[in-house]
LOZALUM-844530 format. One record per residue (C-alpha): residue number from 0; y, z, x. Coordinates in Angstrom, 3 decimals. Layout:
% LOZALUM-844530
<NUM, <Y, Z, X>>
...
This chain:
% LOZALUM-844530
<0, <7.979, -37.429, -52.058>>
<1, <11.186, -35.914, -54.517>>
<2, <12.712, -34.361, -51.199>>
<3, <12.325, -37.839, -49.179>>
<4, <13.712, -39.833, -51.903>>
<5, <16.765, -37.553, -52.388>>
<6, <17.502, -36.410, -48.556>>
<7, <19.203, -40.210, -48.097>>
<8, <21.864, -39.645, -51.145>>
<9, <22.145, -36.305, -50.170>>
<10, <23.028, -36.613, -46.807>>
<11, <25.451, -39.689, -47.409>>
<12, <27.013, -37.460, -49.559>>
<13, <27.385, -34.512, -47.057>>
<14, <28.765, -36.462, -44.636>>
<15, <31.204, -37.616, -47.444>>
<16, <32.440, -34.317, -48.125>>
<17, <32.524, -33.735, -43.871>>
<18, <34.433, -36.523, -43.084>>
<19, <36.750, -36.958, -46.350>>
<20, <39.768, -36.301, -46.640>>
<21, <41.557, -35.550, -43.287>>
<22, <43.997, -35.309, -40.962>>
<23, <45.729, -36.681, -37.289>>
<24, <45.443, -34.482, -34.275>>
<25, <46.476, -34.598, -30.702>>
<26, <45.799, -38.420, -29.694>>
<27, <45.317, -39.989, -32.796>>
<28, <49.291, -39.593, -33.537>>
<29, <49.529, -42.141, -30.176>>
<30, <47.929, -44.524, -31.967>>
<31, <50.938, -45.247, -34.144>>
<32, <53.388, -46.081, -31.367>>
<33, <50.731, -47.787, -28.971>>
<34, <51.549, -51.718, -28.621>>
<35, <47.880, -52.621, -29.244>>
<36, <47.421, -51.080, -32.364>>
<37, <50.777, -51.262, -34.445>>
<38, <52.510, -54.429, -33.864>>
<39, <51.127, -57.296, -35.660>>
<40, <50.806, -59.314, -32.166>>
<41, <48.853, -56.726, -30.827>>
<42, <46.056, -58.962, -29.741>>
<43, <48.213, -59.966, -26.234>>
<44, <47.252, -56.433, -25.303>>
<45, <43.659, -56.515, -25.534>>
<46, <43.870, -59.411, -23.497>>
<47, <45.045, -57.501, -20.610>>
<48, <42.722, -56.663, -17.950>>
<49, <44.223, -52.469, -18.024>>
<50, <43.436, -52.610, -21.988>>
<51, <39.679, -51.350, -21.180>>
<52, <38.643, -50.440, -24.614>>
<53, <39.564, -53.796, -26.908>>
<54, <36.738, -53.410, -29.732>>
<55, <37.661, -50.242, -30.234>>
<56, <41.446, -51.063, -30.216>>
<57, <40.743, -53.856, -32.465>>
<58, <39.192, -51.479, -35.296>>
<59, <42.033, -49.583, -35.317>>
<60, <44.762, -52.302, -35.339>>
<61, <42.520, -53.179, -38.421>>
<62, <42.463, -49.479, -40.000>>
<63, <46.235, -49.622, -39.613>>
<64, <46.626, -53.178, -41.495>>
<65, <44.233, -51.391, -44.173>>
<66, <45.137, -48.362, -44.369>>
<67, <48.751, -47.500, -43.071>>
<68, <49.279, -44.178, -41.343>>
<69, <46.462, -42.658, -43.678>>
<70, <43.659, -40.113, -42.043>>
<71, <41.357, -40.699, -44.634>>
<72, <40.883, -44.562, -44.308>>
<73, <40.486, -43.529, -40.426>>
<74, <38.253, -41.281, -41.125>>
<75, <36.041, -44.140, -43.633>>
<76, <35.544, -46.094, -40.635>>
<77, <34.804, -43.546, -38.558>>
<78, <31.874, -42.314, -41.112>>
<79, <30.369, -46.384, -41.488>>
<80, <30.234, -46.273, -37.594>>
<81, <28.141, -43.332, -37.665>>
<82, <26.183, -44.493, -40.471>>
<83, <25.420, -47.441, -38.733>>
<84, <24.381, -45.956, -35.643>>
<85, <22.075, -43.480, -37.549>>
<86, <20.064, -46.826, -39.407>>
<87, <20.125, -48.453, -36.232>>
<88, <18.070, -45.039, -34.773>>
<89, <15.831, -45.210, -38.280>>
<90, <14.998, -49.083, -36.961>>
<91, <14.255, -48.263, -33.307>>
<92, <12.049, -45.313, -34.021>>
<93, <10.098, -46.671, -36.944>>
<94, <9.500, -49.633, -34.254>>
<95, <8.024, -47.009, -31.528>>
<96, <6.504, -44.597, -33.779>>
<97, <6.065, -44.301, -38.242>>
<98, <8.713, -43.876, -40.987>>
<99, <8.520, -40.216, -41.149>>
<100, <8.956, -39.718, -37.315>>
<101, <11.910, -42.158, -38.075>>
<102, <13.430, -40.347, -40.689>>
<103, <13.660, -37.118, -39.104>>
<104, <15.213, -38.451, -35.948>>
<105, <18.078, -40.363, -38.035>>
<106, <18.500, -36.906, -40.238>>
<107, <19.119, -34.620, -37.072>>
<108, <21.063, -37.468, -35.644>>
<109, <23.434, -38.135, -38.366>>
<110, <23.544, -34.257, -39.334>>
<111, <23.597, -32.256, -36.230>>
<112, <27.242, -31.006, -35.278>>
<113, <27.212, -32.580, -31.899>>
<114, <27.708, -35.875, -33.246>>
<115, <30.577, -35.196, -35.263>>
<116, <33.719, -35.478, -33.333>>
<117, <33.529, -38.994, -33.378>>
<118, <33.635, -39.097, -37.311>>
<119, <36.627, -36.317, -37.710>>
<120, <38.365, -37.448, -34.473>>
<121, <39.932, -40.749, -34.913>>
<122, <40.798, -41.112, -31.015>>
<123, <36.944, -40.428, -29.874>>
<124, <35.694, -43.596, -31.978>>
<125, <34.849, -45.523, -28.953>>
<126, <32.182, -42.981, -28.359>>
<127, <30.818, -43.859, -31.552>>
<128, <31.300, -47.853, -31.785>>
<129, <29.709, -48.267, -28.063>>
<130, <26.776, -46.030, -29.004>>
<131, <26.440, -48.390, -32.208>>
<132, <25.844, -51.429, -29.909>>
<133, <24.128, -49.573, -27.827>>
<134, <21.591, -48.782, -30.148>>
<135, <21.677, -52.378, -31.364>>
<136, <21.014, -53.081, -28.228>>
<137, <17.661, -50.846, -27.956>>
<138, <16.436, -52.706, -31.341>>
<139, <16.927, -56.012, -30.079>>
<140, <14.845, -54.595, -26.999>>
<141, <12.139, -53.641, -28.437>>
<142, <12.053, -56.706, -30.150>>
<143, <11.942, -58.591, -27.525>>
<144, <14.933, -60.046, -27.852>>
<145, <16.911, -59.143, -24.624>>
<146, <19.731, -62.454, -24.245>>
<147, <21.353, -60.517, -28.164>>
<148, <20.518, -57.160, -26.327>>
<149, <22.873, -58.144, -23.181>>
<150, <25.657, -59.820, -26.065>>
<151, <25.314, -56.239, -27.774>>
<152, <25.503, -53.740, -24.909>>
<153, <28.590, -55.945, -23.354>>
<154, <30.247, -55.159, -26.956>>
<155, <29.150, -51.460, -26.137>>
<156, <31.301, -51.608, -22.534>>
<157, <34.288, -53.310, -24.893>>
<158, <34.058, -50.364, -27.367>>
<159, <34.428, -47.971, -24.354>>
<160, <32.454, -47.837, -20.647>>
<161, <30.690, -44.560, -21.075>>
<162, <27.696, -45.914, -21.833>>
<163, <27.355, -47.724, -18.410>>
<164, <24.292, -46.013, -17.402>>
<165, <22.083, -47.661, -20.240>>
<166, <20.375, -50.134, -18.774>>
<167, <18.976, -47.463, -16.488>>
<168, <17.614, -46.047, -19.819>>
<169, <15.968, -49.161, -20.507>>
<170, <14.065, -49.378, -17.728>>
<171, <12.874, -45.638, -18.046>>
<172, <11.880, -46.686, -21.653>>
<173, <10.202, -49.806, -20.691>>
<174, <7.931, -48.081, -17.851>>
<175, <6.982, -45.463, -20.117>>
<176, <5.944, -48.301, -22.849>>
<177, <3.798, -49.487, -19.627>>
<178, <5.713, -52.660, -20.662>>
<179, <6.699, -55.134, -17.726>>
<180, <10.890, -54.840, -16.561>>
<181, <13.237, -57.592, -17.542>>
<182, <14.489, -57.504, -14.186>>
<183, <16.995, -60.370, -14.259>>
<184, <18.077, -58.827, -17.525>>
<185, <18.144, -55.424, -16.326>>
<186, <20.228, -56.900, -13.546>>
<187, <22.475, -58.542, -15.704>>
<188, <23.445, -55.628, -17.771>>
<189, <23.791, -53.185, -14.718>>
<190, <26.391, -56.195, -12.981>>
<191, <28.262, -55.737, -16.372>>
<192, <28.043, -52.398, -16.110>>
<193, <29.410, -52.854, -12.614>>
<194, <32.292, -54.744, -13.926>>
<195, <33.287, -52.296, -16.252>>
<196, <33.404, -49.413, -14.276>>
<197, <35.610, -51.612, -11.708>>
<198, <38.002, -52.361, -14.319>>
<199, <38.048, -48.730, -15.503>>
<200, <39.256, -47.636, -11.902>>
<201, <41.887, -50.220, -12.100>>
<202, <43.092, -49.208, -15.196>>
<203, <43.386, -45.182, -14.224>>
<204, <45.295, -47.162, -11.323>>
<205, <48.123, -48.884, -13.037>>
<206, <48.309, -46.473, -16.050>>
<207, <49.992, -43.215, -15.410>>
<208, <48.032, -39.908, -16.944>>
<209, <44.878, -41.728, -17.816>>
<210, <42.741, -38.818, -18.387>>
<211, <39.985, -40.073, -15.877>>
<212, <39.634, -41.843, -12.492>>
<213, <39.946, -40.636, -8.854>>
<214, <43.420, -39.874, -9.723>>
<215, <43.069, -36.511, -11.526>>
<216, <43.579, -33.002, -9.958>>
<217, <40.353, -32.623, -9.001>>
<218, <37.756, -33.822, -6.537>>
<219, <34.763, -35.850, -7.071>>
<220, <33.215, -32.840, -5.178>>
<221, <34.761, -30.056, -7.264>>
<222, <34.132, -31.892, -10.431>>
<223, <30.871, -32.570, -9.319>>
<224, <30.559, -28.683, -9.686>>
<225, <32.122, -28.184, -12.929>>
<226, <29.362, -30.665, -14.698>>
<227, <26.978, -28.553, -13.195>>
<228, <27.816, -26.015, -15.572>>
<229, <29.111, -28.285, -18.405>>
<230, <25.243, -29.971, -18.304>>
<231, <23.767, -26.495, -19.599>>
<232, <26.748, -26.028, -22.257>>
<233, <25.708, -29.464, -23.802>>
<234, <22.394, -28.889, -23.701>>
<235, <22.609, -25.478, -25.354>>
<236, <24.692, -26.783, -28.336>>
<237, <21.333, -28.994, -28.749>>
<238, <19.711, -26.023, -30.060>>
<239, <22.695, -24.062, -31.351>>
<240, <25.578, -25.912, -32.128>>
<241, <28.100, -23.155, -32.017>>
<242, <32.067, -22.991, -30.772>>
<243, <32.383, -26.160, -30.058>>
<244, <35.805, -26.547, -29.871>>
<245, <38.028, -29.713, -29.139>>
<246, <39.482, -28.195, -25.693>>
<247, <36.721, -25.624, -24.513>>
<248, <37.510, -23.392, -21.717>>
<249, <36.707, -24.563, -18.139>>
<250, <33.369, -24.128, -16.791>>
<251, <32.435, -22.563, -13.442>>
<252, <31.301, -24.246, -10.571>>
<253, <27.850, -24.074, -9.841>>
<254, <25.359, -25.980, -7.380>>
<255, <22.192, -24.108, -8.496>>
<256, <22.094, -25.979, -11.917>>
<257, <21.966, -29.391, -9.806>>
<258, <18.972, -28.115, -7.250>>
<259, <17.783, -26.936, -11.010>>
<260, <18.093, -30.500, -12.632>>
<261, <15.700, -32.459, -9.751>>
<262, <12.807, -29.724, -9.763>>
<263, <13.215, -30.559, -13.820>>
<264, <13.210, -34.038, -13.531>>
<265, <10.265, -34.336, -10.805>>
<266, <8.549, -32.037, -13.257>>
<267, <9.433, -34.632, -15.912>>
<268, <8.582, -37.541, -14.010>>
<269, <5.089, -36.156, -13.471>>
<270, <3.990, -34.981, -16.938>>
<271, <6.155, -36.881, -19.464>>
<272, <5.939, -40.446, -18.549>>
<273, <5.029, -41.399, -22.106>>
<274, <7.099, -42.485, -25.193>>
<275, <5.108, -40.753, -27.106>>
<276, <5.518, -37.333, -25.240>>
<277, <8.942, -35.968, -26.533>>
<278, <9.981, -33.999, -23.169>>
<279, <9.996, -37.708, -21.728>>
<280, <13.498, -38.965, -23.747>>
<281, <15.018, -36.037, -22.078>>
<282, <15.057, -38.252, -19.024>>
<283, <16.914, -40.994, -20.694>>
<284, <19.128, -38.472, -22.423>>
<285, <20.306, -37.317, -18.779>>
<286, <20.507, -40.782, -17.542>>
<287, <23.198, -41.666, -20.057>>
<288, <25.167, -38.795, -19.498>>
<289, <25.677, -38.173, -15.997>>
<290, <28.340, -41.250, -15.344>>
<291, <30.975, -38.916, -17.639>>
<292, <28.970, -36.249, -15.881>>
<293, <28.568, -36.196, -12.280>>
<294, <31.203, -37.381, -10.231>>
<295, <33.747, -39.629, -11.681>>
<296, <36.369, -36.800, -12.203>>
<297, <38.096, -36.392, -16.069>>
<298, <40.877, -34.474, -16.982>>
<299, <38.787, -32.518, -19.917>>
<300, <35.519, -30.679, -17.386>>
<301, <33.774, -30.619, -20.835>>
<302, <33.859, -32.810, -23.852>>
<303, <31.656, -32.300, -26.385>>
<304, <32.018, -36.051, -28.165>>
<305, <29.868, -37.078, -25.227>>
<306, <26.876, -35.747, -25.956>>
<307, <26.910, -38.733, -28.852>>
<308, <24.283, -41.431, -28.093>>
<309, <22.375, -38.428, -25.511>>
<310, <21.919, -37.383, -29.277>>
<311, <20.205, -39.729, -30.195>>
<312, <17.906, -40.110, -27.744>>
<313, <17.142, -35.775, -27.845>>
<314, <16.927, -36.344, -31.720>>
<315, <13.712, -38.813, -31.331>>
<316, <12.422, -36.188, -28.837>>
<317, <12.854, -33.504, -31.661>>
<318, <11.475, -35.834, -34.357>>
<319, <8.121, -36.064, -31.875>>
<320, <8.092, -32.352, -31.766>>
<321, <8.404, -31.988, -35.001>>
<322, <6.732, -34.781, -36.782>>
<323, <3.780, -32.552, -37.718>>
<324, <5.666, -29.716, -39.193>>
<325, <7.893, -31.475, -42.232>>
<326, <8.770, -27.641, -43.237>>
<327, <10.102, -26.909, -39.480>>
<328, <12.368, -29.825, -39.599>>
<329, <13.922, -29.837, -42.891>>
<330, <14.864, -25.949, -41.804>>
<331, <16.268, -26.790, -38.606>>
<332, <18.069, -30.292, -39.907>>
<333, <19.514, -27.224, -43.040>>
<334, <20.187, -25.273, -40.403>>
<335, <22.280, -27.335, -37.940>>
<336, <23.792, -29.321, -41.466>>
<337, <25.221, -25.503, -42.142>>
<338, <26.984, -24.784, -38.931>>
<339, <28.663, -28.542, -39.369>>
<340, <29.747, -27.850, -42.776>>
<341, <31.217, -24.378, -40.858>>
<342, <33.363, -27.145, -38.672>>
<343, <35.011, -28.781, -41.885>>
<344, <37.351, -26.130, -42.452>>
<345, <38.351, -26.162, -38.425>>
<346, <39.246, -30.088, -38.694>>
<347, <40.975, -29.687, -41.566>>
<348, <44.166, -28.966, -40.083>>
<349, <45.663, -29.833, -36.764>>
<350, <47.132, -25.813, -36.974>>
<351, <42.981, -24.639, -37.908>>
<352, <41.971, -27.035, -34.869>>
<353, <44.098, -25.815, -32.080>>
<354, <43.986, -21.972, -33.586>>
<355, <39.935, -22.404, -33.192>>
<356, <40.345, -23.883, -29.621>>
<357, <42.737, -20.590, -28.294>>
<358, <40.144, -18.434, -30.022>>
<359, <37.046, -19.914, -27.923>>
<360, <39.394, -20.571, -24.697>>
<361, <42.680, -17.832, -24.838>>
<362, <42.698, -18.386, -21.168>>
<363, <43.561, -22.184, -21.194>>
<364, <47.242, -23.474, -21.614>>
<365, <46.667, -26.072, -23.853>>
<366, <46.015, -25.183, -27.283>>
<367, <49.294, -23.171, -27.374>>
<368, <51.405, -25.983, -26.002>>
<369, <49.817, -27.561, -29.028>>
<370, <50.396, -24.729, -31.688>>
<371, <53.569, -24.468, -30.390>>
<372, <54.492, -28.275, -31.425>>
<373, <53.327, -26.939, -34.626>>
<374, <55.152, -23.703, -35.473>>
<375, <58.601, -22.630, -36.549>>
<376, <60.699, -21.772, -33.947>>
<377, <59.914, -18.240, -33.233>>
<378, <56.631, -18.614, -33.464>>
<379, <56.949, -21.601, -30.868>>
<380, <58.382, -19.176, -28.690>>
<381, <55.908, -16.416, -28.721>>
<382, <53.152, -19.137, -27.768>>
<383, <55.136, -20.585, -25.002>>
<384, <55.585, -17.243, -23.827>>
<385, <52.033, -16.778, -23.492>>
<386, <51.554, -20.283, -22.381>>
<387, <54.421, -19.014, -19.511>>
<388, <51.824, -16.134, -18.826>>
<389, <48.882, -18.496, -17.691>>
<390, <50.990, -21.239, -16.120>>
<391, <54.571, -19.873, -14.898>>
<392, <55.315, -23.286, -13.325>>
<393, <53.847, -25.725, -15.509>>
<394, <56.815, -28.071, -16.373>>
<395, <55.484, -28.836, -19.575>>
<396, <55.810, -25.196, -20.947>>
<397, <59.888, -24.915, -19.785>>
<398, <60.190, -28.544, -21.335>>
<399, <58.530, -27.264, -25.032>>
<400, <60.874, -24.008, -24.443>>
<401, <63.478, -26.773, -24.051>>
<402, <62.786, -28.458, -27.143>>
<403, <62.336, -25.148, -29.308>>
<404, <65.768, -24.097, -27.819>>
<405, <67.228, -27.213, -28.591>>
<406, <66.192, -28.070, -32.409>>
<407, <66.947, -24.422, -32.987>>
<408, <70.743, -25.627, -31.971>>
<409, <70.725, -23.602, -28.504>>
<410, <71.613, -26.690, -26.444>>
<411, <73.021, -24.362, -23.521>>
<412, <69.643, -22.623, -23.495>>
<413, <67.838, -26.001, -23.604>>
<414, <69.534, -27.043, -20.840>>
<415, <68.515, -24.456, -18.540>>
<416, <64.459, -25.023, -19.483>>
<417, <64.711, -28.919, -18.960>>
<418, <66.416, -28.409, -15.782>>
<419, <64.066, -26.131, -15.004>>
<420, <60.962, -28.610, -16.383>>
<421, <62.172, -31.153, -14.189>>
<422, <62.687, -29.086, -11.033>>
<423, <59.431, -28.419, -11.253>>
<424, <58.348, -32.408, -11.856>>
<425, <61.274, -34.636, -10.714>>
<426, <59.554, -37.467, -11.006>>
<427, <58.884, -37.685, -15.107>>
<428, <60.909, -39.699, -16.726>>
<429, <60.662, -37.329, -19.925>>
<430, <62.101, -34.458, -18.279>>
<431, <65.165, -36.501, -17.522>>
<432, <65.162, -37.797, -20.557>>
<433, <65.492, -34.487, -22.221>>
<434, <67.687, -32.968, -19.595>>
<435, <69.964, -35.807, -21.244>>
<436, <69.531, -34.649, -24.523>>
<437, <70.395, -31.394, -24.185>>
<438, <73.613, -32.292, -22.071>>
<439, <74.541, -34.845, -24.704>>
<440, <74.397, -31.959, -27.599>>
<441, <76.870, -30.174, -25.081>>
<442, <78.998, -32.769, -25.736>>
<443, <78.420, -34.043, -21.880>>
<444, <78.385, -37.510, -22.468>>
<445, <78.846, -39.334, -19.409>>
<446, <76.437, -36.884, -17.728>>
<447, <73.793, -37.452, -20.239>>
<448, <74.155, -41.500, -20.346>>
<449, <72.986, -40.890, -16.557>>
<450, <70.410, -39.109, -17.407>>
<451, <69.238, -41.846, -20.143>>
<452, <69.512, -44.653, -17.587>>
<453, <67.439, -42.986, -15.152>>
<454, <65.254, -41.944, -17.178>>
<455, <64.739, -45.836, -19.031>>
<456, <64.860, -47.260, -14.879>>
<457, <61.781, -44.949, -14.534>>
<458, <59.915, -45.674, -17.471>>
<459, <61.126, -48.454, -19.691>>
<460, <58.971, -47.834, -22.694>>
<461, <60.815, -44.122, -23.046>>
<462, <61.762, -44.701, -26.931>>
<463, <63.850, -41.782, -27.035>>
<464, <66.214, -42.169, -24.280>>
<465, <66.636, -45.729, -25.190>>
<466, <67.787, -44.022, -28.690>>
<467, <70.234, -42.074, -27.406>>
<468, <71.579, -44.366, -25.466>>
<469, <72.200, -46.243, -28.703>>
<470, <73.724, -42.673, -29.829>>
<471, <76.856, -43.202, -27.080>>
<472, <77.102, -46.890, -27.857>>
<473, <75.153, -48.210, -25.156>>
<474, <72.726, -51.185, -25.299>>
<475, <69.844, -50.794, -22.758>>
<476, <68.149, -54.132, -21.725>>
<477, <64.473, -54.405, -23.113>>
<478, <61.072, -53.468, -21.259>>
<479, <59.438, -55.871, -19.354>>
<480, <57.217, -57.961, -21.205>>
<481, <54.649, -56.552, -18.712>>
<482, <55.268, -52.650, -19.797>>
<483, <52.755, -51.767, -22.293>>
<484, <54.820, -49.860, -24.998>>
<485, <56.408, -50.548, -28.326>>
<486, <59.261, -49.728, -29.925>>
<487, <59.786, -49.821, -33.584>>
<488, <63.461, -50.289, -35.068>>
<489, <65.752, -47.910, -33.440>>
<490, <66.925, -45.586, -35.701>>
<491, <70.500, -45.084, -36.966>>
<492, <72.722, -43.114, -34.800>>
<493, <72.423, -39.104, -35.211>>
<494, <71.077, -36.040, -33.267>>
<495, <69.754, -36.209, -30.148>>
<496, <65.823, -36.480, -29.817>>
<497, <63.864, -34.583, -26.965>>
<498, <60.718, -35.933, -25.627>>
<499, <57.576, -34.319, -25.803>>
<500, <54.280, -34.975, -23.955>>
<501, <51.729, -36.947, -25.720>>
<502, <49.913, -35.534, -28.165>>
């Protein structure tokens, strides 16, 4: 009775201690220069039909407004999401099964390292937030309540799509409840879930390097293959949660797991058709992962931050397995709270984070593009050089070599990388851009006001070369009120600025 009555404060404050303080990385430093989260207007852009994610857009044009550029306040909201998702999961089991079951399903969901990207990474919130109303979704299910369970799960597809396979989960959860379908419900959600996924593909459309769509490098086909090895490395890191880091190396391809995956799910089918039975919410678990999973190709093979609300449907199955065995589960929920406390120190530091990810993937290029944007100079250099020794003719490693060279004051030696970056891409505007820079540093001035132009006539929300261009005295006319971008007040004249790839 002592332990239950303390594990709540304790836990609260564990994930206090995870989550607080912290620190930007990679995306999350986008968020300061993207037009629908720092202007105070920001609300025309969730109104457009590209901006796919409002809700979660929203929460962070209201962290901003809060908070300013600080990690911690981020990182607050980030933590109340999560909290809120784990009551939600308390609610929805206590409904299906007793408080204790409940309990331990919220404890391994709230502690168990696979759910914490979304609380120290402030870009992955819309994981969280549309696995919130997801969940609030589920409640209002079972409560037989389904018009607030549509309201909730179209908030869900507003935080982020991912989630689009839900209903699907619903009706697994439903049949094995031997309760009668909603079918013009069901319908309803999987027509919303329709029109999210269409506007998703005409986002990765209109918006260059989206990070998802039929647009990436790959093939549905070949992707297709990767997830059949990226299915086994989330499911493994159910059981041990180990190097899990926030750009893991690229799986293989492999067919077998697939062929692998229906015997298991006929299997499944057959002898877990019961909510009761915890191998059944291994079904729904799969369900909700395979649209980020299958064949809709990504540009990261692996992402750990979407095993989130799968989480929380393998957490009630371990709560079922465990229900009878209180000892077992505080162990293993110990256990798996110990190798996330192991993470804090990782996420502490954007330098920690990267270091971790070319420890667990030395092979991918990456992590020391990354470390490099983080280094003195020479250190820069010797991980671009080893970034130059996976990927000789990436552009992106000649145009950090560029920059290095360039705020080191070699501006004839930057020259020759950015030339050589955008040889090898002539059609990013950045490259230009920079080629400019370095030109204008040669005192080339003419040359490099070309550059600028072309590079703005490209893409007209390229802050830097309409900075330089300021730099030689020159005026360039304003985006289109269509171009998503913003530009705070250009700074006063001085040294010219490279561009680097987003972070």
């Amino acid at each position: 009775m002592l332990a239950s009555r303390l594990f709540l404060p304790l836990a609260a404050a564990f994930l206090f201690w995870l989550a607080l303080p912290g620190t930007f990385v990679f995306d999350d430093h986008s968020l300061f220069v993207d037009a629908a989260v720092a202007p105070i207007d920001a609300w025309r852009q969730w109104l457009k039909p590209e901006q796919t994610r409002p809700l979660t857009y929203i929460t962070f044009w209201l962290d901003y407004r809060l908070w300013g550029a600080q990690a911690a306040g981020f990182r607050f909201t980030n933590l109340l999401i999560h909290a809120a998702a784990a009551a939600f999961l308390f609610l929805i089991v206590r409904r299906l099964f007793d408080p204790a079951t409940a309990l331990i399903a919220a404890a391994v969901f709230a502690l168990h390292p696979l759910t914490h990207e979304p609380l120290l990474y402030m870009f992955a919130r819309g994981s969280s937030l549309a696995a919130l109303f997801c969940l609030l979704a589920l409640w209002l299910w079972l409560k037989e309540k389904p018009i607030p369970g549509i309201a909730a799960f179209a908030a869900s597809l507003l935080a982020k799509e991912e989630w689009v396979a839900f209903p699907l989960a619903l009706l697994l959860i439903d049949f094995a409840r031997s309760r009668k379908p909603k079918w013009r419900c069901i319908t309803a959600m999987l027509a919303l879930s329709a029109a999210a996924g269409i506007r998703v593909i005409y986002a990765t459309k209109i918006i260059p390097d989206s990070g998802s769509g039929f647009g990436q490098q790959t093939t549905p086909w070949k992707y297709f293959l990767l997830q059949g090895q990226s299915i086994p490395e989330y499911l493994w890191r159910v059981a041990v949660p180990i190097n899990m880091s926030i750009d893991p190396a690229v799986p293989s391809e492999s067919l077998a797991f697939w062929g692998l995956l229906a015997i298991g799910v006929g299997v499944a089918a057959t002898y877990w058709s019961k909510t009761s039975q915890p191998g059944f919410w291994l079904l729904p678990a799969l369900v909700l992962l395979l649209p980020s999973s299958s064949i809709l190709p990504a540009a990261d093979a692996i992402a750990f931050r979407r095993m989130y609300l799968p989480m929380a449907v393998v957490a009630i199955a371990t709560a079922l397995a465990l229900k009878k065995r209180p000892k077992a589960a505080m162990a293993l929920i110990l256990l798996w709270s110990v190798l996330g406390a192991a993470r804090r120190s990782t996420w502490a530091s954007e330098q920690a984070l990267w270091a971790d990810a070319v420890q667990h993937a030395p092979g991918k290029l990456r992590p020391y593009i990354q470390l490099a944007r983080l280094s003195p100079a020479n250190d820069a250099l010797r991980y671009l050089d080893k970034a130059r020794e996976i990927a000789p003719n990436d552009p992106e490693v000649a145009s950090e070599r560029g920059r290095v060279w360039l705020e080191s004051g070699d501006a004839a030696r930057a020259l020759g990388e950015f030339g050589r970056a955008l040889a090898l891409a002539p059609g990013q505007a950045r490259h230009l851009q920079n080629r400019g820079a370095a030109l204008l540093a040669l005192g080339q001035a003419d040359a490099a006001r070309a550059d600028f132009e072309t590079a703005l006539q490209r893409d007209p929300c390229l802050k830097p070369a309409r900075e330089n261009l300021l730099r030689l005295g020159v005026q360039a006319p304003p985006p289109r009120t269509t171009a998503r971008c913003f530009a705070p007040p250009l700074s006063a004249p001085g040294t010219a600025s490279p561009e680097g790839q987003s972070r």
